[in-house]
Every structure is written in structure tokens, then in C-alpha cells.
C-alpha positions, 0 to 999 in steps of 0.5 A: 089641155084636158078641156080640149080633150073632154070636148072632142069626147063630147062632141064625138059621143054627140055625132055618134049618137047623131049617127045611131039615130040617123040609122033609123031614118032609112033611104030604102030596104037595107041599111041605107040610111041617115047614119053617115051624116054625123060621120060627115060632118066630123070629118069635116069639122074636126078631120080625118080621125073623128070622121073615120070613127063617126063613119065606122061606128055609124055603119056598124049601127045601121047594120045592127039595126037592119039584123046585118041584112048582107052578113055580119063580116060582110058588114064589118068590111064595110064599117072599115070601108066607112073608116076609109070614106070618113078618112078620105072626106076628113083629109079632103076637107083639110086639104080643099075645103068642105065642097071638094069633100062632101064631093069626094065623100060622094064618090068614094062612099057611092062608087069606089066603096061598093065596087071595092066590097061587091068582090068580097063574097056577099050574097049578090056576088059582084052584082052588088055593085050592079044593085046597089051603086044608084041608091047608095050614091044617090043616099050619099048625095043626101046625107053630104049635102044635110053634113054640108048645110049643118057644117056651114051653118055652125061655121056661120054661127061661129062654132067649128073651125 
């Protein structure tokens, strides 16, 4: 029991360094980036929990590296939302399996997500939504489809579930 548990700590200290680099690598000028990746991939791998706290944590690590360009409580509602995505993906994939997953990572990270902060107050007021669905869907679209790659060839060599 404690092997199993040491494990998954190993693994979701591994993801969320994965992730805090992947914030790094930037997909445009905010914090856009590679840090949903690993966040993916542990809710794909290992569920709902670890994919919610990859996603979360990874956001709130783009954001600090970009100095929280949209505010930082602003940011704070979006790592919950990450949470949320994370959760959502983790479920999908226990329930559908990993295509149907990474598909609903997309959708609610690129379009549900935003149109839900964008009422929040933010400096672009709802015209957030307007500015930021195409870059941040297509950005999502990338990192599913790299959690994907990564998630099918480790279940290919024999690690995962």
C-alpha cells in the first residue's frame, strides 16, 4: 500500500514539474501555453483527482510565469476552472476512454471555461470570450493531441493503465 501510494506521488511531482516547464513553452503572448499537457495526461492516465490537480496547479504556474497578465484573482478562477477541465477529462476517460476525453478536454477548456470566466470582471469584460476562444481552442487542441501521443504510447509500452 504505501508503494502504491509513493508512486502516484512520484508520478504527480513528475507531471507537475512536466507541467511548470510546458508553461515555459508559450503558444502566443499570455500565459497560453504547454502547461496542460501533463495535466492531460493525468487525467487520462490516472483520473479525475490527478487531472484536476495537474491542471490546476499548471495554470497557476503559466500565470505566475507570465506575472498573472489578466489579474491574479483572475487567474485563481481559472486554475479552479482548470480543476474543473482536469476533472471533467479524468471522468471522460474512465467513462469513454481516451479519444472521447482528449475531445471533451478540448471543448471544455477551449469554449465552456472561457465563456464561463469572460462574466467574471477582467480586464476584456466579456470580450475575453471574443479574444481569447480561437487561440486557446486551438492551444488545447495541441496540448490534447501531444497527452494523447504520450498517453497511448506508454499504454503501448506497457506503463498506465
Amino acid at each position: 500500500m504505501l508503494l502504491a501510494r509513493t508512486s502516484t506521488l512520484a508520478k504527480l511531482g513528475f507531471l507537475l514539474a512536466l507541467s511548470l516547464l510546458g508553461s515555459y513553452i508559450k503558444l502566443g503572448p499570455t500565459s497560453i501555453a504547454f502547461d496542460a499537457m501533463s495535466g492531460f495526461v493525468a487525467a487520462l492516465l490516472m483520473g479525475p483527482a490527478a487531472g484536476a490537480l495537474i491542471c490546476g496547479l499548471g495554470h497557476a504556474a503559466a500565470a505566475a510565469v507570465t506575472g498573472f497578465p489578466l489579474t491574479l484573482p483572475f487567474h485563481a478562477a481559472t486554475a479552479a476552472a482548470m480543476a474543473g477541465v482536469g476533472a471533467l477529462g479524468g471522468l471522460t476517460a474512465r467513462r469513454f476512454g481516451a479519444l472521447p476525453a482528449a475531445a471533451a478536454l478540448v471543448a471544455a477548456n477551449g469554449l465552456l471555461a472561457p465563456a464561463l470566466l469572460s462574466l467574471l470582471p477582467n480586464p476584456l469584460g466579456v470580450g475575453l470570450f471574443a479574444a481569447l476562444w480561437l487561440p486557446l481552442t486551438a492551444a488545447t487542441g495541441a496540448n490534447a493531441a501531444a497527452a494523447l501521443v504520450v498517453v497511448l504510447g506508454l499504454r503501448r509500452a506497457g506503463f498506465g493503465s
